[in-house]
LUMZA-535358 format. One record per atom (N, C-alpha, C): residue number from 0; residue in three letters; atom name; x, y, z. Coordinates in steps of 0.1 Angstrom, whole numbers, plus 5000, padded with zeros to 4 digits. Each point is the difference from the previous one (the first is absolute). Layout:
N
ATOM  seq  type  atom    xx    yy    zz
ATOM  NUM   ALA    CA     X     Y     Z
...
***
This chain:
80
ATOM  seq  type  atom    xx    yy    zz
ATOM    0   UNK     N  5009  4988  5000
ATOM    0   UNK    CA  4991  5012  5000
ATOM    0   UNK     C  5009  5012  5000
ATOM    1   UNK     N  4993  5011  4992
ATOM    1   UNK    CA  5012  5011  5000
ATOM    1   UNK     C  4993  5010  5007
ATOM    2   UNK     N  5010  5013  5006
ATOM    2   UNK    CA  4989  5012  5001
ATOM    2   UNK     C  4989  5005  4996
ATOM    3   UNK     N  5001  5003  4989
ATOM    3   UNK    CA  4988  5001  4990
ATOM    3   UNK     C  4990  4991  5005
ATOM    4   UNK     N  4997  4984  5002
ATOM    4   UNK    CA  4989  4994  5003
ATOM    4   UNK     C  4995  5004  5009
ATOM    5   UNK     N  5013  5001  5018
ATOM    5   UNK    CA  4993  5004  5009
ATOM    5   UNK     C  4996  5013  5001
ATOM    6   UNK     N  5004  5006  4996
ATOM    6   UNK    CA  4992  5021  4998
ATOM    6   UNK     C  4984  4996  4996
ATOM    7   UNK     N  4996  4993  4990
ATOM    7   UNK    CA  4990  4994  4994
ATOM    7   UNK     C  4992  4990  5011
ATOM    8   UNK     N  5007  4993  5006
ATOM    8   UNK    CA  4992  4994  5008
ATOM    8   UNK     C  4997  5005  5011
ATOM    9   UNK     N  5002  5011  5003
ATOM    9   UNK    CA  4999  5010  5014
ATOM    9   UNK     C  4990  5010  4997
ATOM   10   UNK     N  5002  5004  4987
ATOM   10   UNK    CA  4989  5006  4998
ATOM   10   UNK     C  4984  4996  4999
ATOM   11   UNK     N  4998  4986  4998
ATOM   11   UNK    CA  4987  4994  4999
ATOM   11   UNK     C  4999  4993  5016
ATOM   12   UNK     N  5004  4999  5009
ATOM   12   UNK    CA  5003  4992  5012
ATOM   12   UNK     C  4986  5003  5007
ATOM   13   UNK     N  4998  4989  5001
ATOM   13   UNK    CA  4988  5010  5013
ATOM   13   UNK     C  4996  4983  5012
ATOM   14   UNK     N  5003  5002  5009
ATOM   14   UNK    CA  4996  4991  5013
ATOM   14   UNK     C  4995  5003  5014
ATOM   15   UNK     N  4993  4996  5006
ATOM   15   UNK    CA  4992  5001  5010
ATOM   15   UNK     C  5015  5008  5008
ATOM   16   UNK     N  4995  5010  5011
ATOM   16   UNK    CA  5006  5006  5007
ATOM   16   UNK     C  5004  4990  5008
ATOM   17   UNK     N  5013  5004  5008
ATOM   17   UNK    CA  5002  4988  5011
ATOM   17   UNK     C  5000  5010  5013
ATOM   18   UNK     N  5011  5005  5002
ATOM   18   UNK    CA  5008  5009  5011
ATOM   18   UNK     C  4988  5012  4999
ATOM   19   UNK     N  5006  5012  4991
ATOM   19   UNK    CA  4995  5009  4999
ATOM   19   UNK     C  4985  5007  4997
ATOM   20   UNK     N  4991  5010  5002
ATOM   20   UNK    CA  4988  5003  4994
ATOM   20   UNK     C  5004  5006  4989
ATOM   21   UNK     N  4998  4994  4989
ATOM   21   UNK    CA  5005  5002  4983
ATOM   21   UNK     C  4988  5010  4992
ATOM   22   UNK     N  5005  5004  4994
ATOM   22   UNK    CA  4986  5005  4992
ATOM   22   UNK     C  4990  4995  4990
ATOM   23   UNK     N  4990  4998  4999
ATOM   23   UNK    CA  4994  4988  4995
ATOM   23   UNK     C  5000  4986  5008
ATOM   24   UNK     N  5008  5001  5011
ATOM   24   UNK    CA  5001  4986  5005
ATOM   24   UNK     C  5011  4991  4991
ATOM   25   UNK     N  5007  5005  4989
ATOM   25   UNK    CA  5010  4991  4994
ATOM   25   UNK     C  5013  5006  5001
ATOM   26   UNK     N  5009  4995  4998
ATOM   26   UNK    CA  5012  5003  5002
ATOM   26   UNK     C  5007  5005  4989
ATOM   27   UNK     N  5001  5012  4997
ATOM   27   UNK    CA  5004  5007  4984
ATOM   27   UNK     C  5012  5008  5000
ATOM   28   UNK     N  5006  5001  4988
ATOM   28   UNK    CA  5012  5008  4999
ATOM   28   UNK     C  4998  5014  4992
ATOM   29   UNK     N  5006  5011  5004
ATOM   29   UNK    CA  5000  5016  4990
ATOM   29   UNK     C  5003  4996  4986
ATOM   30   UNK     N  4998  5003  4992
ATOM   30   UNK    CA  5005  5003  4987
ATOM   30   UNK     C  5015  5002  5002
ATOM   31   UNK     N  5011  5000  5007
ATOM   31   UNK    CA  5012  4999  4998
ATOM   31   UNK     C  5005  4990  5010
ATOM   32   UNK     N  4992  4992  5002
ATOM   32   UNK    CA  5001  4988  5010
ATOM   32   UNK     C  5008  4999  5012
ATOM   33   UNK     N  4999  5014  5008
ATOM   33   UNK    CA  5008  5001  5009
ATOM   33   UNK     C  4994  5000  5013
ATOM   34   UNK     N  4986  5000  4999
ATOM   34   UNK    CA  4990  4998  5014
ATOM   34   UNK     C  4987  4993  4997
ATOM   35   UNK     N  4999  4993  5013
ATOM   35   UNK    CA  4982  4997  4999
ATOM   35   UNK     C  4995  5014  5004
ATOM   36   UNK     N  4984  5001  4996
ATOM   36   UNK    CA  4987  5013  5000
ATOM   36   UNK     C  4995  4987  5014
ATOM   37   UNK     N  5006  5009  5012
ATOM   37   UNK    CA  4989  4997  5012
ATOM   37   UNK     C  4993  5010  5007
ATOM   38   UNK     N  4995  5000  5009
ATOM   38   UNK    CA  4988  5004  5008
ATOM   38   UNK     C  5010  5001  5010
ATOM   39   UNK     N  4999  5018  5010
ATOM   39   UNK    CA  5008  5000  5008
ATOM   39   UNK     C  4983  4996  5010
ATOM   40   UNK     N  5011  4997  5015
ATOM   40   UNK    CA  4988  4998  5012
ATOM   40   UNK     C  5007  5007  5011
ATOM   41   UNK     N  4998  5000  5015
ATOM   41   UNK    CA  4999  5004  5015
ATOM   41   UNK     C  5003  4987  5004
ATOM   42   UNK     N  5011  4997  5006
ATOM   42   UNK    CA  4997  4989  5014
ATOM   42   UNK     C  5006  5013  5011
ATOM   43   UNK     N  4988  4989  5010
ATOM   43   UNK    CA  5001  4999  5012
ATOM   43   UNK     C  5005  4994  5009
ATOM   44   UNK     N  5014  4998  5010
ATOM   44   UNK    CA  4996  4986  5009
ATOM   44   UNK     C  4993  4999  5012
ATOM   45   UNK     N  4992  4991  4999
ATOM   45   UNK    CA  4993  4993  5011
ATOM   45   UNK     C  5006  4990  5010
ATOM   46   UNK     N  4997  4997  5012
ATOM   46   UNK    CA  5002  4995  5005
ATOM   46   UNK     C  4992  4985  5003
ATOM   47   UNK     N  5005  4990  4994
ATOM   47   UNK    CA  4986  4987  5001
ATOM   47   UNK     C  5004  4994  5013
ATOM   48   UNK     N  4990  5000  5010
ATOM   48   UNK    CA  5004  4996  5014
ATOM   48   UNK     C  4996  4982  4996
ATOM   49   UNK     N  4995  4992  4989
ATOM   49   UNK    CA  5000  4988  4997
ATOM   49   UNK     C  5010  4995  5004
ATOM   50   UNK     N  5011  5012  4985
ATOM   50   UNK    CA  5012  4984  4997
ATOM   50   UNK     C  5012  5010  5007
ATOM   51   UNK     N  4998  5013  5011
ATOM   51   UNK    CA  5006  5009  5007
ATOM   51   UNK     C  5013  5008  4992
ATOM   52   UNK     N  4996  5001  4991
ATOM   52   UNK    CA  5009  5004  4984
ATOM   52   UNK     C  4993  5016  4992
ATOM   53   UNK     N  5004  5009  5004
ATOM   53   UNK    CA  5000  5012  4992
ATOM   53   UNK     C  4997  4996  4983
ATOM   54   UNK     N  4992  5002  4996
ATOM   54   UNK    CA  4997  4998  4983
ATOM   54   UNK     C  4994  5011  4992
ATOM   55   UNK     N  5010  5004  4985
ATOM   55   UNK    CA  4993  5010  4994
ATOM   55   UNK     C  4984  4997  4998
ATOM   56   UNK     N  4994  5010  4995
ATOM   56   UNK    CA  4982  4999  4993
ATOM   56   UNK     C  5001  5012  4995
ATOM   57   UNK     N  4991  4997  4990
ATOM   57   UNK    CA  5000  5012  4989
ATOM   57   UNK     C  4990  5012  5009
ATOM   58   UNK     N  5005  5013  4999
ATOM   58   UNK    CA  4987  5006  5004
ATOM   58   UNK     C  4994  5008  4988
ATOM   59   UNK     N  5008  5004  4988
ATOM   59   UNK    CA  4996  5009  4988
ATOM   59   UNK     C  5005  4990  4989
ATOM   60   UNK     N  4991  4999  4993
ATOM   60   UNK    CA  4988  5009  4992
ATOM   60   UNK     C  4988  4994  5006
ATOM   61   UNK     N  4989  5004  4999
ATOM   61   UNK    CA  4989  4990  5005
ATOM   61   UNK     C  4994  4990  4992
ATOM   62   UNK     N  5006  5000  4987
ATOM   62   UNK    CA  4997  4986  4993
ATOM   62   UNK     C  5007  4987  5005
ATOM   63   UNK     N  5013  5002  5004
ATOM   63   UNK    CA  5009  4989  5003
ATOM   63   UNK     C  5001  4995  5018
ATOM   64   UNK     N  4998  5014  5009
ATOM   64   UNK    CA  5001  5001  5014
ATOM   64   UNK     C  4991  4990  5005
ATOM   65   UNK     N  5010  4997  5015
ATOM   65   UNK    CA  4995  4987  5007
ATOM   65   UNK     C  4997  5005  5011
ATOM   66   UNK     N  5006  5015  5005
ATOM   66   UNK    CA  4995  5003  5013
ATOM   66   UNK     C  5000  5017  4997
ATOM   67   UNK     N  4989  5006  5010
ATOM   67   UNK    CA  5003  5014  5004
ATOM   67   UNK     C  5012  5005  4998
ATOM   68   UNK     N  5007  5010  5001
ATOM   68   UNK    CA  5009  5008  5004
ATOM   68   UNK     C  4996  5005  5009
ATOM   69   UNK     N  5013  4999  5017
ATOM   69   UNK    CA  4992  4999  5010
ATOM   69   UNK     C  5016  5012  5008
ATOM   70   UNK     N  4993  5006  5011
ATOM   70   UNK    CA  5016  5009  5007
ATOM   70   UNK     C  4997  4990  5015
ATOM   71   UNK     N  5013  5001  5002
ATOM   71   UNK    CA  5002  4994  5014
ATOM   71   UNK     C  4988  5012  5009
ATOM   72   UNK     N  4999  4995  5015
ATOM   72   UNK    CA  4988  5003  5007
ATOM   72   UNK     C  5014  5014  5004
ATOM   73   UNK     N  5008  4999  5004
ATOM   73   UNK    CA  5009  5005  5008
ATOM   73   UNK     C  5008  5008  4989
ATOM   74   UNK     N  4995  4998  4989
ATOM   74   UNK    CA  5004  5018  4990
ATOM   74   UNK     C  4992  5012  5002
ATOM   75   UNK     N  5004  5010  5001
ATOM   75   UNK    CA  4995  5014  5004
ATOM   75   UNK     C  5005  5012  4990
ATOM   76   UNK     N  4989  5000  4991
ATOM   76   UNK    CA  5003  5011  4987
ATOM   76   UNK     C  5008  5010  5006
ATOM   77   UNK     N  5007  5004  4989
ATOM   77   UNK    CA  5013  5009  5004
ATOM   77   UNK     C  5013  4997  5008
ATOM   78   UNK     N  4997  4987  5005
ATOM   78   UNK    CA  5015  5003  5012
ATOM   78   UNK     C  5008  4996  4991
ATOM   79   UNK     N  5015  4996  5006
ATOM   79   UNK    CA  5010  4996  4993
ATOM   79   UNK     C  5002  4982  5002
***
């Protein structure tokens, strides 16, 4: 396979998202094949007192979000 094929095969590529929120949901490259077109988001971390392990969660956009965006009880607008 030469360059040329794979430039060509990157440009038609398209597969279920894995990791990332992609756009369209597929995994695609720019016209100069130097990035995927994703979806930026918000994490959060939470604290899961389950498995006692701090874990991100999305809080932006509201299409993709798993929890509120929330302030600690013990933040106080303006201080430092």
């Amino acid at each position: 396979m030469n360059k040329t094929d794979i430039r060509q095969g990157l440009v038609t590529l398209q597969m279920p998202e894995v990791i990332e929120h992609m756009k369209d949901d597929t995994i695609s490259f720019s016209k100069d094949y130097r990035e995927s077109q994703f979806d930026l988001w918000m994490e959060q971390l939470y604290y899961n007192a389950t498995i006692g392990e701090t874990r991100p969660t999305i809080v932006w956009p509201d299409i993709i979000k798993t929890a509120d965006f929330a302030l600690p009880d013990w933040y106080k607008p303006g201080s430092a």
